[in-house]
C-alpha positions, 0 to 999 in steps of 0.5 A, spaced: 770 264 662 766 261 657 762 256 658 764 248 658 761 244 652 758 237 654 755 231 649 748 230 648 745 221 648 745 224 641 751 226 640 749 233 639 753 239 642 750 242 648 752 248 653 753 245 661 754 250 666 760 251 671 759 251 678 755 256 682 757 257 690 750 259 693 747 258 699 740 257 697 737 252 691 732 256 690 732 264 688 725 268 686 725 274 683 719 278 681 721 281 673 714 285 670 709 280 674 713 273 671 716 270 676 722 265 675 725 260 679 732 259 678 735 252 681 743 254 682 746 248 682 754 246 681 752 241 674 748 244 669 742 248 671 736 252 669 731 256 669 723 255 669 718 261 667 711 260 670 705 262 665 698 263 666 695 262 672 697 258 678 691 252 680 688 254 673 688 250 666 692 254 662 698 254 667 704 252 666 711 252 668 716 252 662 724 251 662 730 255 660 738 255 660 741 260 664 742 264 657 734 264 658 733 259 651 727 256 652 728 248 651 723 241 653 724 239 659 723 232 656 727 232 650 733 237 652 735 234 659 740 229 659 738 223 663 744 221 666 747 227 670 755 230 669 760 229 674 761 235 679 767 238 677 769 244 682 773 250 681 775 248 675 779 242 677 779 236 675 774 231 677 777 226 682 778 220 680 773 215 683 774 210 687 770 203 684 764 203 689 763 210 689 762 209 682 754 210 681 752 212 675 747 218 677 741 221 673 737 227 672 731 228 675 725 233 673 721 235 679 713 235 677 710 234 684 713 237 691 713 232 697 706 232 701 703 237 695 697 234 692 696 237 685 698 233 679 703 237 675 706 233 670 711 234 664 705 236 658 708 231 653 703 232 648 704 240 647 710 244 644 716 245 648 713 240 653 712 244 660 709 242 667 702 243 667 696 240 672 693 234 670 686 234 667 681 230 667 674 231 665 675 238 665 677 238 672 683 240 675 686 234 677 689 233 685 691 226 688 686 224 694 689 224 701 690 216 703 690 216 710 695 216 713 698 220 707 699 228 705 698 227 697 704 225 695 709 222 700 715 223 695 719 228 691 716 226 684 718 226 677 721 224 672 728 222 667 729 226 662 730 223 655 726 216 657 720 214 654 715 207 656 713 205 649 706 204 648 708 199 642 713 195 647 711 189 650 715 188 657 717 181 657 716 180 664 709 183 666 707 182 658 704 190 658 706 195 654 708 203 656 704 208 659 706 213 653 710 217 658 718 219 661 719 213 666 717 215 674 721 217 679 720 217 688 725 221 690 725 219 697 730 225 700 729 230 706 728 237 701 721 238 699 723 240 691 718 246 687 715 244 681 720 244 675 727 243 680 732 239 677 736 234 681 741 229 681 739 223 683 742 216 685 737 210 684 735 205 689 731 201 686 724 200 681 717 197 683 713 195 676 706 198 677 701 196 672 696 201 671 689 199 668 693 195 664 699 199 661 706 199 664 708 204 669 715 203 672 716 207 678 724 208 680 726 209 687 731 214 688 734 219 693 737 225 692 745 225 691 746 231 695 741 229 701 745 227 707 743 221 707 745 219 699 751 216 701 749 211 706 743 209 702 746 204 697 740 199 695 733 197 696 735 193 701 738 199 705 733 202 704 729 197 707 734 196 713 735 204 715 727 207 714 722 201 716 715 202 713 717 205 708 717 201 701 710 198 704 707 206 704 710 206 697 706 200 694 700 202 699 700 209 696 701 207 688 695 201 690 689 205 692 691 213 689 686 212 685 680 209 688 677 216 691 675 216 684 672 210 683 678 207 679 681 199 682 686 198 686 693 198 681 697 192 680 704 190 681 709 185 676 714 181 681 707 180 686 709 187 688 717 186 690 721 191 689 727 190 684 735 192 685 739 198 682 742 194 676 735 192 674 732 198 674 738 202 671 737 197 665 729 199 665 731 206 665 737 205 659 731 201 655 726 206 656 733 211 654 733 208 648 726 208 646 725 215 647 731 216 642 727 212 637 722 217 639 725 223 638 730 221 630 722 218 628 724 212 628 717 210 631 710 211 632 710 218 637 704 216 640 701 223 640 707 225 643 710 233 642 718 231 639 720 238 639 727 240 641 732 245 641 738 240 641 737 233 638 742 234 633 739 227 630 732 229 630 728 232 624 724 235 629 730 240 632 727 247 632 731 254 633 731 258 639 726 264 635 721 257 634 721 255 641 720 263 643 715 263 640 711 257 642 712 258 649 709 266 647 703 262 645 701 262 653 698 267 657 703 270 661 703 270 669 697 272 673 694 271 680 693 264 682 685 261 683 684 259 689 683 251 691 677 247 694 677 245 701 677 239 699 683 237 696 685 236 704 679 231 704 681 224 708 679 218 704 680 211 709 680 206 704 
């Protein structure tokens, strides 16, 4: 049976998949010494091939159809996730407070992991990669009592903080990147997972002056999801854990030497509804991004499925960049001092 056909935001045809019955999310296969990790879900899926070499600065984990045409993770995920419908049947019809608006998350960092694997904005095709800075491998230090990050962290696909808007609340302007997102569910996710994910909440974070929203949601599929409605509910049913999450974004970076972050709202979190419109905001500035209707801020707009963008490229272009990349080798091994305690 031929695949369903779904809208893009831009209004560009793209192909959905139809619902996969597996008992496992992740499946690995070994194929000439490139592995590929497969997320076999019941809504759209992918595929993510890795690249070079594992803890080195050439390793990157790029995405592909289920047809195996390579896309930008950035670009040609729809940020709002589709309804499940199973079987082919029809989507039941829901009831109106069942009627959350769900959203596409890509993984970039697994829960209690401490490198910091990040969407490479700034390169064609935009794969995962690991951080850099000053020519080092970047990793997250362990704040006590923290392991790395406490959260399934990542990013909405198809949103961008504008480094030209000024958020009229906290008057900084974006941090040039796809919003944020905590998933706070009980899986720990891989690098490159796509998930559905219910959000929660929004903190504002100020990072060395930039604005850098940090959105609170939890895994649709999680047991927990239904009974997890609202920050509030968060707050109720899982003591302390707001608190560790502002704790956690506060002192991060102060192992390197960097301040303590700031907060807009004097650190509070917002609601649901108000972080939707942050998320919808940021939507509508990544399509301004990618129909060159703004300064791209150094960002790579290449994408295999943005009818409106002149900078929509064909499957042969997009194969050929991601050849450009050294193909898969053994990892290289990790300092010791990665899992360093740091009391601050």
């Amino acid at each position: 049976m031929s695949p369903p056909l779904l809208r893009s935001s831009l209004g560009c045809l793209v192909t959905a998949f139809g619902s996969f019955s597996a008992s496992r999310n992740k499946v690995v296969t070994h194929v000439a010494a490139v592995r590929h990790l497969y997320n076999l879900r019941k809504t759209m899926h992918y595929q993510t091939e890795e690249r070079g070499h594992p803890n080195s600065t050439d390793y990157r984990i790029y995405f592909k159809t289920s047809e195996g045409k390579y896309i930008s993770p950035f670009h040609d995920i729809p940020f709002k996730a589709e309804t499940e419908q199973d079987n082919d049947l029809p989507a039941k019809r829901l009831k109106k407070n069942e009627s959350e608006v769900l959203f596409n998350m890509v993984v970039e960092v697994p829960r209690w992991s401490n490198a910091k694997m990040e969407i490479a904005t700034k390169e064609p095709l935009n794969p995962i990669k690991q951080d850099v800075k000053k020519g080092k491998l970047r990793y997250v230090a362990n704040i006590f009592p923290h392991k790395g990050y406490i959260w399934n962290y990542g990013a909405i696909p198809q949103t961008w903080e504008d480094p030209n808007h000024t958020d009229k609340e906290t008057k900084c302007c974006g941090d040039n990147d796809p919003i944020d997102v905590c998933d706070i569910g009980t899986q720990v996710c891989f690098p490159g997972q796509v998930i559905k994910v219910k959000v929660l909440g929004i903190l504002a974070m100020i990072d060395e002056g930039e604005m850098d929203w940090k959105v609170i949601a939890i895994n649709a599929d999680d047991p927990d999801a239904k009974n997890l409605n609202s920050i509030e509910d968060v707050r109720k049913s899982r003591p302390g854990h707001l608190e560790a999450t502002v704790d956690w974004f506060r002192k991060y970076k102060v192992p390197d030497g960097k301040p303590e972050n700031q907060f807009g709202f004097n650190g509070q979190f917002k609601d649901k509804d108000f972080a939707v419109e942050i998320i919808k905001s940021t939507h509508e500035h990544w399509r301004a991004l990618v129909q060159k209707q703004t300064n791209s801020g150094g960002i790579e707009r290449k994408n295999v499925s943005c009818c409106e963008s002149p900078f929509k490229c064909s499957t042969d272009e997009a194969r050929d960049a991601v050849q450009l990349s050294p193909a898969f080798g053994s990892g290289h091994p990790v300092s010791p001092e990665v899992d360093k305690w740091h009391f601050v």
